[in-house]
N, C-alpha and C positions, 0 to 999 in steps of 0.2 A: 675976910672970913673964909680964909683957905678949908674947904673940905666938910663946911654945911652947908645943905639943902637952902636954896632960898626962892625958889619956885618950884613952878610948872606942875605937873600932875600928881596926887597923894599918892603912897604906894599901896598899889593893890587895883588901880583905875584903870580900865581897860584904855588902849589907846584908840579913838575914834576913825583913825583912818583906818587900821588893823582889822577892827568890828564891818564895817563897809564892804572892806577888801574881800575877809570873807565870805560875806553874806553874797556878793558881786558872782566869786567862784564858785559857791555851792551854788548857787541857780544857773550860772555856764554847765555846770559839771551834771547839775541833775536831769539839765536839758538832752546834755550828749549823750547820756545814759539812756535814755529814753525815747532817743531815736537809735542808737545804735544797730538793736533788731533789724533794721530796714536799711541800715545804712550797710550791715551786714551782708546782706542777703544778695546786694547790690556786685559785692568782692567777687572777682575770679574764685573758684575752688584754689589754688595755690598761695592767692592773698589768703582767704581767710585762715587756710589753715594755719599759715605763718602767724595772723593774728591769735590763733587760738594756743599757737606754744610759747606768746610773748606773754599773753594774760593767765597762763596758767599758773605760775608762780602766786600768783595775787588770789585764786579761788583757791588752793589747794596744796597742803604744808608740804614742804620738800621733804623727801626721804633719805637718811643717813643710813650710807652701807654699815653694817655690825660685824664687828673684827672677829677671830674665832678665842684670841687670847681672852683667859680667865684666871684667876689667881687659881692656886695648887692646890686649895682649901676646897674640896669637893663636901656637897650638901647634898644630904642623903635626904630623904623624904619619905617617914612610914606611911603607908595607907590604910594599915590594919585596926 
């Protein structure tokens, strides 16, 4: 029977080690989050700041510079 299914999980089943896994990292994760503040506070002034231009990417979109090229088609704009 080359090339049909003849076991193991239905499709669409989560995988139970996967669900675990998660759930394992989201309570490490929410943990370290919530002592961070303190563990923060803790840094040299040079560590932290280092820490705070590594996390910064993650709280706040990057900014793309704006080229000054525009097509030739200028748009005029009445106000009147």
């Amino acid at each position: 029977m080359v090339g049909k299914k003849t076991g193991g999980r239905i499709a669409g089943t989560p995988n139970k080690l996967t669900k675990e896994l998660r759930t394992t990292l989201k309570g490490i994760i929410a943990g370290e989050l919530d002592a961070l503040p303190q563990t923060f506070e803790q840094l040299p002034a040079k560590e932290r700041l280092e820490l705070l231009i590594k996390m910064l990417p993650y709280c706040l979109p990057k900014v793309d510079s704006i080229n000054g090229n525009y097509d030739s088609k200028s748009v005029l704009m009445d106000w009147d």
